[in-house]
C-alpha positions, 0 to 999 in steps of 0.5 A, a space after each residue: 961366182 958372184 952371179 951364183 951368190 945372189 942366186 941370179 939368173 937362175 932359171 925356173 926349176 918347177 921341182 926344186 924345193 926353193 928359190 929355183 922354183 920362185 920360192 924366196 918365201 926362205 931367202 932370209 936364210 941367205 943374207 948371211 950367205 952373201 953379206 960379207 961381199 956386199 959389205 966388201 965389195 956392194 958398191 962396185 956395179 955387179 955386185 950391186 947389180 945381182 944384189 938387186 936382182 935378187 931383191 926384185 925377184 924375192 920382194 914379197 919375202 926379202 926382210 926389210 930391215 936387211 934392205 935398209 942395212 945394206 943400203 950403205 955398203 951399196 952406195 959405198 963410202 966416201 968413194 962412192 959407188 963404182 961403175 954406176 955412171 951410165 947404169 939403171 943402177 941408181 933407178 932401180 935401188 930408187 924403184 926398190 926404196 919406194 917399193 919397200 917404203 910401201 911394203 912397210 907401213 908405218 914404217 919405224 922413223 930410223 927407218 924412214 931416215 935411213 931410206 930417204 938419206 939413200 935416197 939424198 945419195 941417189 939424187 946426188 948421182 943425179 938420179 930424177 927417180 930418187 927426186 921424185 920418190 923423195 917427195 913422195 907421201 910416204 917420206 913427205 913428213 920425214 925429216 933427215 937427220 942433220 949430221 
């Protein structure tokens, strides 16, 4: 069900109107679709996982501030992400981090601050691209927020 949610996997229909056929130019369209499990449920490692398939595969068209705002129920709360240790999980939302850092230039200071504390989580889980991306010339002059 989940994998369906997040149109993961879904193969290369030439003839359909969207998504299937690699037209995600709508895919905003879903975030309502399958917000409440990620709000639920976004840090437990499949779910995680399929989120950031459909993230990669829809890239050019997924809204960025939606990225951002989901970022916390990814990487959980106090508890943390589940099922992440021994993943690609963390290297992946890193790559993606840096790649929608890129996307949106210049990017709104909040904005910054919220992907560089994402950022801060994934090194915590001692993630090295996380470390690398952080240092980065798009987040070297972005200051955390203390709190």
């Amino acid at each position: 069900m989940v994998k369906h949610l997040f149109f993961a996997k879904l193969g290369y229909a030439g003839g359909a109107a969207r998504f299937a056929n690699q037209n995600w130019a709508e895919v905003g369209t879903l975030v309502p679709v399958f917000e409440p499990l990620l709000q639920a449920h976004g840090s437990v490692s499949f779910v995680a996982g399929y989120w950031m398939d459909l993230c990669e595969n829809s890239f050019e068209h997924y809204p960025v501030q939606h990225f951002v705002d989901h970022l916390e129920h990814v990487l959980g709360g106090e508890g943390g992400s589940v099922g992440w240790r021994g993943t690609q999980l963390p290297a992946r939302l890193a790559g993606l981090i840096k790649r929608f850092s890129e996307r949106q230039q210049p990017m709104p200071l909040l904005m910054a601050q919220q992907l560089l504390g994402a950022l801060d989580r994934l090194v915590d889980m001692g993630d090295r691209r996380a470390a690398a991306v952080q240092v980065s010339e798009v987040f070297r002059s972005v200051r955390a927020v203390a709190g």
